[in-house]
PLY file of the C-alpha trace (Angstrom):
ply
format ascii 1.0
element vertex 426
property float x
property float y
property float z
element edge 425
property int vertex1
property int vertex2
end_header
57.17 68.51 1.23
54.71 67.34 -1.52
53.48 63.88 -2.27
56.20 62.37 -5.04
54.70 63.20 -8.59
55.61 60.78 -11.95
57.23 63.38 -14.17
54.77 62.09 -16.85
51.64 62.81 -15.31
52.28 66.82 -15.47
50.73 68.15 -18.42
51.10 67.71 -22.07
54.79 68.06 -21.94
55.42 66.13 -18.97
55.84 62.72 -21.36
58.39 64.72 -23.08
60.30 65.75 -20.37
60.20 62.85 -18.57
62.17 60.81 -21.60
64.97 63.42 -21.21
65.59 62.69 -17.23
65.32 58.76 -18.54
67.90 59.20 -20.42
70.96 60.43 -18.46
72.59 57.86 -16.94
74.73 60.64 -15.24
77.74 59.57 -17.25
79.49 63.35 -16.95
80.67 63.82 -20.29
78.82 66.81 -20.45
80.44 68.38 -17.84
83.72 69.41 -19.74
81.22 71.03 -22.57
79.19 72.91 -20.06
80.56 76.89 -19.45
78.99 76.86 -15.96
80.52 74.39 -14.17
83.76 75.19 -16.20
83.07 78.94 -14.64
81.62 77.81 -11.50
83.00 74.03 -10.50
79.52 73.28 -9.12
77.80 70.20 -9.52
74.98 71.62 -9.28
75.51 74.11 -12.27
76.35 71.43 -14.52
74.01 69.45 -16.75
73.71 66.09 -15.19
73.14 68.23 -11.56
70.52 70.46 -13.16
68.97 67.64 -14.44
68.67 65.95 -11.13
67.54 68.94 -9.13
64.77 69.25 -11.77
63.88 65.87 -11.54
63.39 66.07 -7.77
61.53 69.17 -7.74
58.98 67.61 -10.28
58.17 65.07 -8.30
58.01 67.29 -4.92
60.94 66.29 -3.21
62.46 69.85 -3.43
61.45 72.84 -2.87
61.17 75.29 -6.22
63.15 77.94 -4.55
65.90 75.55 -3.13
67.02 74.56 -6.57
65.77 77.36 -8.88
69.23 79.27 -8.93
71.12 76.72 -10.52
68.64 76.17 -13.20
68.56 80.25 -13.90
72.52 80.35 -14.14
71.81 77.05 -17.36
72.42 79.24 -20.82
70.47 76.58 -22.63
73.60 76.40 -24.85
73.07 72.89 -25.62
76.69 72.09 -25.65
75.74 68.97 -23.59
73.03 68.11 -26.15
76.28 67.32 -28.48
78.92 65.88 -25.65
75.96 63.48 -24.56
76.97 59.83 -25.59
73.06 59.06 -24.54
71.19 61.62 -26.60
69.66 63.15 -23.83
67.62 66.02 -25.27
68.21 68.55 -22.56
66.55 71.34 -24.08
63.40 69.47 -24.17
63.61 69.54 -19.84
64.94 72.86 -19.49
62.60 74.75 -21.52
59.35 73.17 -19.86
60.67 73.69 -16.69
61.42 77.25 -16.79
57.53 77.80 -17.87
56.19 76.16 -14.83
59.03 77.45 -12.84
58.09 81.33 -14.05
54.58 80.37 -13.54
55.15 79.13 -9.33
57.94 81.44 -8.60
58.23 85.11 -7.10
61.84 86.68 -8.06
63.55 89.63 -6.46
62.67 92.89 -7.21
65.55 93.63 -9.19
65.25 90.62 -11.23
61.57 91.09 -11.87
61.85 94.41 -13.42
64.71 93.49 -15.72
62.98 90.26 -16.85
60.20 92.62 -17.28
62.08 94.65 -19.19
63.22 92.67 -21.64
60.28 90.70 -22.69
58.21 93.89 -22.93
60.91 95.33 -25.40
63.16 93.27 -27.32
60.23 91.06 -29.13
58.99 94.50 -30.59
60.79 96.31 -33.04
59.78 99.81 -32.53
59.44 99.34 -28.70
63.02 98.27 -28.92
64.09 101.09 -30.75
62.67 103.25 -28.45
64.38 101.64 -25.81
67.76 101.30 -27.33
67.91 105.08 -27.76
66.77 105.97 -24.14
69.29 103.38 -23.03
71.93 105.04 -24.49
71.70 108.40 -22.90
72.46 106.27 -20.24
75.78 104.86 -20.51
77.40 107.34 -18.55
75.46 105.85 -15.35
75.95 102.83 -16.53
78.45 101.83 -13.29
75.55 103.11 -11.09
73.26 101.00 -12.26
71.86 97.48 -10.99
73.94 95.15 -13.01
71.09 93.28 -14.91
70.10 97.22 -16.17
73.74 98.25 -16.30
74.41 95.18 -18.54
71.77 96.03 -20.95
73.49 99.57 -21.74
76.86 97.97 -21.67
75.55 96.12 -24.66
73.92 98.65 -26.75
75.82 100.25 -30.08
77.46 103.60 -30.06
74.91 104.26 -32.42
71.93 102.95 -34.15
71.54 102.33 -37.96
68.76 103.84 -39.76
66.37 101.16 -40.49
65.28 101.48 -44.21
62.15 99.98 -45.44
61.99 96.21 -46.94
60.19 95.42 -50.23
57.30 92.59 -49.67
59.23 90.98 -52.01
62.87 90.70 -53.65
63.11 88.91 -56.92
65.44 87.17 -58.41
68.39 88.01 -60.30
68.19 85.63 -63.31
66.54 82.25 -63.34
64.20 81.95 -60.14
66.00 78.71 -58.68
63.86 78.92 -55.78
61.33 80.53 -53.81
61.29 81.19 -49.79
59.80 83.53 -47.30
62.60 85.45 -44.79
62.27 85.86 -40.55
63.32 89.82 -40.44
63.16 89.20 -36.96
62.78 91.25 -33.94
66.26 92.59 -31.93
68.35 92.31 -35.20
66.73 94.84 -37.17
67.56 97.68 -34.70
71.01 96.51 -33.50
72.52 95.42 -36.98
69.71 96.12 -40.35
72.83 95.69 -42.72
72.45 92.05 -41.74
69.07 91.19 -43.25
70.07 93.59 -46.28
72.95 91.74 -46.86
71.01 88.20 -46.25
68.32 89.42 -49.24
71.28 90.68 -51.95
72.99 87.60 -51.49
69.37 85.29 -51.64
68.84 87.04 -54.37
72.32 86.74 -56.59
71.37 83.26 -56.71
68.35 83.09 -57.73
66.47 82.98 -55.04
63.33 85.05 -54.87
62.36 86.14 -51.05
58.64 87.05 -49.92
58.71 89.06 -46.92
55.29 88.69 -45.61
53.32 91.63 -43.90
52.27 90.56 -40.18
55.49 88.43 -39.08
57.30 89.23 -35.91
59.19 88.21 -33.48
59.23 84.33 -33.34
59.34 83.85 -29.36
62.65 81.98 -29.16
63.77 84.40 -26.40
60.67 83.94 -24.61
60.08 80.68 -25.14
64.16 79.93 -23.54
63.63 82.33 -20.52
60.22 80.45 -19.72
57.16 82.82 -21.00
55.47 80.42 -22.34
52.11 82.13 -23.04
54.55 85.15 -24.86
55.77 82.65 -26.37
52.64 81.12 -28.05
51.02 83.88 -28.83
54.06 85.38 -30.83
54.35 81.54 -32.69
50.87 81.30 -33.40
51.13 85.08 -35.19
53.91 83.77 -37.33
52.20 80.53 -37.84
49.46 82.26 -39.53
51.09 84.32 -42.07
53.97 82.71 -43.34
53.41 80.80 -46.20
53.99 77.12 -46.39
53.79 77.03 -49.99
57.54 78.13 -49.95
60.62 75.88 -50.68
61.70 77.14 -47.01
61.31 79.91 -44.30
64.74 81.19 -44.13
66.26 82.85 -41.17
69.73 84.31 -40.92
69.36 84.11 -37.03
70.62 81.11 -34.78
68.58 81.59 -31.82
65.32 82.45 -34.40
66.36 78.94 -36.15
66.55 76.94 -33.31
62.84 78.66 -31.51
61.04 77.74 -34.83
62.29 74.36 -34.94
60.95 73.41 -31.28
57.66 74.90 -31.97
56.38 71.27 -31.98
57.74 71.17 -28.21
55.97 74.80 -27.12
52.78 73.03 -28.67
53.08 69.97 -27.30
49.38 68.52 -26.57
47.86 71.84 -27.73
45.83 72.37 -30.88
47.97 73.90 -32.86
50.73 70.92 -32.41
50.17 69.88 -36.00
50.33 73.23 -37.29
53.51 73.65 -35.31
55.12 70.34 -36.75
54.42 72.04 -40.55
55.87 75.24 -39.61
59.20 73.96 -37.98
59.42 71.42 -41.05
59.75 73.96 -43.34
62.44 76.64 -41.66
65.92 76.29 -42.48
69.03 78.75 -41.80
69.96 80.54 -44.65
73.39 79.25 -44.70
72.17 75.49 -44.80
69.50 76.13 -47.78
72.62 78.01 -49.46
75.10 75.17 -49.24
72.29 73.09 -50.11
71.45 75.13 -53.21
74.72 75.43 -53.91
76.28 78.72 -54.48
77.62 81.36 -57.48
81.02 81.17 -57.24
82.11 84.48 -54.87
84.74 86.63 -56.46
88.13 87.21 -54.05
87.69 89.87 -51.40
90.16 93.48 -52.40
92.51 92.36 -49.38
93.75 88.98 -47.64
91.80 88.57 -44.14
92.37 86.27 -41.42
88.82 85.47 -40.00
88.05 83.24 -36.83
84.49 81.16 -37.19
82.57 81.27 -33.99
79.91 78.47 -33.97
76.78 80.48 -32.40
75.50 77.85 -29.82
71.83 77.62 -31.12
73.36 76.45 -34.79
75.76 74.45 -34.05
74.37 72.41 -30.71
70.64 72.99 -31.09
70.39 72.31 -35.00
73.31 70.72 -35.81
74.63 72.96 -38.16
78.40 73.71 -38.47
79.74 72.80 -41.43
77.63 74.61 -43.82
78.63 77.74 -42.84
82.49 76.74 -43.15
81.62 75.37 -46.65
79.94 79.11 -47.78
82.90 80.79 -46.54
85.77 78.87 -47.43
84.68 79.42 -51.27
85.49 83.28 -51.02
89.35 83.44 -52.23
91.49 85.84 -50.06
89.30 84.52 -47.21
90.95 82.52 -44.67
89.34 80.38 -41.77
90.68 79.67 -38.30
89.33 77.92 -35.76
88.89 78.85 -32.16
90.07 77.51 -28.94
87.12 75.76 -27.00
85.28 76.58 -29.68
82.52 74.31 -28.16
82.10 76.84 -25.06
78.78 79.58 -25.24
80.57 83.01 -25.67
78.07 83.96 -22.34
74.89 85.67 -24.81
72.37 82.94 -25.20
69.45 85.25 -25.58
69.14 87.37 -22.86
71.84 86.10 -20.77
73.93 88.33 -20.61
71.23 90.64 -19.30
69.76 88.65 -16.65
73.11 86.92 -15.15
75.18 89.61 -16.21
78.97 88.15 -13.80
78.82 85.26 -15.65
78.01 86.31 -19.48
80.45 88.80 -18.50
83.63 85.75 -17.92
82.59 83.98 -20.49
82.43 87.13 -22.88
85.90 88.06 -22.39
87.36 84.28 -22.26
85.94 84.03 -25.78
87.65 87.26 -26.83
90.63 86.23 -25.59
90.15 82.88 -27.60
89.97 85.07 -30.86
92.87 87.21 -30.04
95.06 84.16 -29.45
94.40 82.92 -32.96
96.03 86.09 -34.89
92.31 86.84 -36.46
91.57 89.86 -38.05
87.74 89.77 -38.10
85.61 87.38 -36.33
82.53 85.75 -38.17
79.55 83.99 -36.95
75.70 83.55 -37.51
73.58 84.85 -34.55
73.29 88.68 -33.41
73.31 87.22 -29.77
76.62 86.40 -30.26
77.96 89.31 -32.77
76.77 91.73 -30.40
78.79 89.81 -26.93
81.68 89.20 -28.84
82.05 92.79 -30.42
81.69 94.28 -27.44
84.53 91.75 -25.18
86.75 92.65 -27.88
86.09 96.11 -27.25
86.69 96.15 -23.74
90.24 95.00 -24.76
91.15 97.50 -26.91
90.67 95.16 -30.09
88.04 96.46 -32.16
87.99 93.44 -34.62
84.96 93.74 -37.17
82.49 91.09 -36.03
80.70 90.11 -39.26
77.92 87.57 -40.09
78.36 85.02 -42.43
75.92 86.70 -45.13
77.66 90.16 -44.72
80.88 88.63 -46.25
79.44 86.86 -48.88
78.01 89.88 -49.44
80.60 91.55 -49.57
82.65 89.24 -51.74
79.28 89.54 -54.71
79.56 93.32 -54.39
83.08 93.09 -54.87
82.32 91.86 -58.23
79.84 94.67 -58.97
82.54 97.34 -58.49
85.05 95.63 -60.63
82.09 94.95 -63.55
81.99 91.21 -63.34
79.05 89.46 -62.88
80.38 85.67 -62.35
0 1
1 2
2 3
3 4
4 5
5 6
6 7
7 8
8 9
9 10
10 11
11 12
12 13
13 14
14 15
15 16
16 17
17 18
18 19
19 20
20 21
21 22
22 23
23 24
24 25
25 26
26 27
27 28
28 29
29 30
30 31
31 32
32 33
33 34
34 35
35 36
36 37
37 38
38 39
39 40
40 41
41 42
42 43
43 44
44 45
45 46
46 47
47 48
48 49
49 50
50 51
51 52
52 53
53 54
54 55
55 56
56 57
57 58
58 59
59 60
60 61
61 62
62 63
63 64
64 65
65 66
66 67
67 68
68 69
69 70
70 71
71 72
72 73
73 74
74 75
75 76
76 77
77 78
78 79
79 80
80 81
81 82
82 83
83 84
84 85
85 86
86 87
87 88
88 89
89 90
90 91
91 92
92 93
93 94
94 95
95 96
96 97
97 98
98 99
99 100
100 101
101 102
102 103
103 104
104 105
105 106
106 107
107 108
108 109
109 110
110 111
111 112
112 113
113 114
114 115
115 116
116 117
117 118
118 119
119 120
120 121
121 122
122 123
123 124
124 125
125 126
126 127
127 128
128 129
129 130
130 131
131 132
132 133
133 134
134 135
135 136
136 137
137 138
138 139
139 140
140 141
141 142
142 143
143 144
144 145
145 146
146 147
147 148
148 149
149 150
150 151
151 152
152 153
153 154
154 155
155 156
156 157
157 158
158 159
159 160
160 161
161 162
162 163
163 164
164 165
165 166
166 167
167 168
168 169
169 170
170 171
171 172
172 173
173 174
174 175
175 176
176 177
177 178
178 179
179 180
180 181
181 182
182 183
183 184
184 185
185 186
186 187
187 188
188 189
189 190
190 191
191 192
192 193
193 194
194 195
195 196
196 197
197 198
198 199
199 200
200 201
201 202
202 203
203 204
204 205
205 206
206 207
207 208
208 209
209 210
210 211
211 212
212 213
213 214
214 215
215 216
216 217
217 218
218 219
219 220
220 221
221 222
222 223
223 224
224 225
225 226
226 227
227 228
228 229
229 230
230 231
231 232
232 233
233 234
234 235
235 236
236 237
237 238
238 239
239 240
240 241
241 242
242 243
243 244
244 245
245 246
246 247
247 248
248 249
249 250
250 251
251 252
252 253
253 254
254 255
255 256
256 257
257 258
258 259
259 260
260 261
261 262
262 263
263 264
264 265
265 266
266 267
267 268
268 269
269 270
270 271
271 272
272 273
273 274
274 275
275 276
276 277
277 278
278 279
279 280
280 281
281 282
282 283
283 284
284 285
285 286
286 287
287 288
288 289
289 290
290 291
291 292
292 293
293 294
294 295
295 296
296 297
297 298
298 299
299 300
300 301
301 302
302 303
303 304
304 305
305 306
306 307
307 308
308 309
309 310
310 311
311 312
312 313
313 314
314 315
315 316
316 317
317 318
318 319
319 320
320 321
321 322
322 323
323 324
324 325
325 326
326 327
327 328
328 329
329 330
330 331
331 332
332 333
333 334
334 335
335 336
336 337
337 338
338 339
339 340
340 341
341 342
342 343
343 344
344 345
345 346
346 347
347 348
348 349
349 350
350 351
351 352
352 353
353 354
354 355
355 356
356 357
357 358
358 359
359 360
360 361
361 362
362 363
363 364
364 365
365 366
366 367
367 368
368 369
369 370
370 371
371 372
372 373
373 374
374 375
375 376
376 377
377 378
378 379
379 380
380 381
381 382
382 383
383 384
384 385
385 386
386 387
387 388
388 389
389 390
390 391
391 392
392 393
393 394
394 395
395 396
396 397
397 398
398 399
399 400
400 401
401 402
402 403
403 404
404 405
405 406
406 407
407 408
408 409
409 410
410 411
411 412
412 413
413 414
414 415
415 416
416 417
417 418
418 419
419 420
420 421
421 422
422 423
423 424
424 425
């Protein structure tokens, strides 16, 4: 076993990630909050156990691959982040860890070409495409398949949309109010493009005027989550250098993109480009916060009553606080109705690429969050992250109960077009 090492001494984020072991006092209240160890019942799989079993190996008194499985099974949900009573920042362990952990470990086979997989594909567009439309010639194998591959088809649309070409820039209708640049992002242009075309329609019925700047990609949240920390960087840094900052905000309509951008100041940590980092995150906001900030036309009343359950995706509501806004957007579009979900707090099992690479578990927490909805009489099911659109849809599915899974801009959207049809322009 290895000398003991202080937690502080390793690296540029070791500082950082020793304040977040120095501040559980092991209390448990995360434990209730945490869908592993609700799943699982293993200390060990819970946050205050992961915590410990990272501490330990840091300092050498465990081996990496004694402990490592526990720390794969984490989602990175966050949910403690909110339950803690001591303000541990989890995340701010977790995601150092898994770099140093992916840079010292050797996974199975199996598990090394799926990983490989997915970080070759889903930060690239076209690649992902591609992909997605070999993949799903492939759904009848899909029960003869490993599971992390089988997963991955299990996932995929029936069909894709056509992915039509986006202006460099959307003015807007009536007096410019403000003036942002837009994240088209990376997996949700392939899987759902009506989202981002909904986001810019809506931006732009109140007066907001969107720059979509030539360059951008992918923003490395799911790399930087699932430890690829040199992906990760190198996709930042690209983003870093062509986005404006002379914007009122970089909007996202993405949870997982939202919460990436925001710890860019933790993937730079003691690096160069920290300060550049800090100016970046400073500036990105989700699109429904800068709308309920901005404050909104009012929406006209959808043609028919529906009965929608909110899902708070994890990344908005644990990792940037953001819950309310959301509610506040929605609840001004008449005929719209709002319910709330049963353990609403608890990850519906995507988180990135979960539900890929620890497919059993996504899997149980997929269809106890369908089961949520269903108990709540909802027609439709709304929520703010394609992660989370795409696991939910497809749980629902599996149960015969092909609810619409919408984003939050699609029914504003909606409601604005609404008004278009019957000629008023409120």
């Amino acid at each position: 076993m290895q000398h003991e090492i202080p937690i502080s001494t390793l690296g540029p984020q070791g500082a950082i990630m020793a304040h977040a072991v120095e501040a559980c006092v092991h209390c448990g209240f995360c434990l209730a909050s945490c869908p592993t160890y609700r799943v699982l019942g293993d200390e060990n799989d819970s946050p205050r156990g992961r915590i410990i079993l990272m501490k330990e190996q840091l300092e050498g008194r465990i081996a990496l691959e004694d402990m490592i499985e526990h720390v794969d099974r984490c989602l990175g949900c966050l949910a403690c982040v909110t339950a803690c009573p001591s303000g541990v920042e989890y995340g701010h362990l977790l995601a150092p860890f898994r770099a140093r952990a992916n840079r010292l470990r050797r996974r199975p086979i199996l598990d090394q070409a799926a990983h490989a997989v997915v970080h070759a594909t889903l930060p690239y567009p076209q690649r992902f495409r591609l992909a997605a439309q070999a993949g799903r010639f492939a759904r009848p194998l899909r029960g003869a398949l490993p599971a992390q591959f089988g997963a991955m088809v299990g996932l995929l649309p029936s069909s894709l949309r056509a992915r039509a070409p986006l202006p460099e820039l959307i003015p807007a209708q009536g007096v410019r109010r403000a003036r942002v640049a837009f994240l088209v992002g990376c997996v949700q242009p392939v899987l759902a493009p009506q989202i981002n075309a909904a986001t810019l329609r809506v931006l732009a019925r109140n007066g907001v005027e969107v720059l979509l700047t030539r360059g951008q990609g992918c923003c490395g949240a799911l790399s930087m989550h699932t430890g690829e920390q040199a992906q990760a960087r190198s996709l930042a840094r690209a983003n870093m250098r062509t986005f404006p900052l002379d914007v009122d905000a970089i909007i996202t309509n993405v949870a997982g993109c939202g919460s990436g951008m925001h710890e860019y100041p933790l993937l730079f940590a003691g690096e160069p480009d920290e300060a550049a980092a800090r100016a970046f995150a400073a500036r990105v906001r989700d699109v429904s916060v800068f709308l309920a900030e901005l404050g909104i036309a009012p929406p006209p009343p959808l043609p028919v009553a529906v009965r929608a359950a909110y899902h708070d995706a994890c990344h908005l509501a644990h990792a940037q606080g953001v819950t309310q806004e959301p509610r506040a957007l929605l609840r001004q579009i008449p005929n719209l109705t709002l319910v709330e979900i049963g353990e609403a707090e608890i990850c519906c099992g995507s988180a990135g690429t979960y539900n890929m690479e620890q497919p059993a578990i996504a899997a149980t927490l997929g269809a106890r969050k369908a089961d949520n909805v269903l108990a709540m009489g909802a027609q439709a099911v709304i929520t703010g992250n394609i992660g989370c659109l795409t696991q939910i849809r497809t749980h629902l599915g599996q149960r015969q109960q092909p609810l619409p899974v919408w984003h939050t801009m699609e029914v504003l959207d909606m409601a604005y077009r609404q008004a278009v049809v019957n000629g008023t322009h409120n």
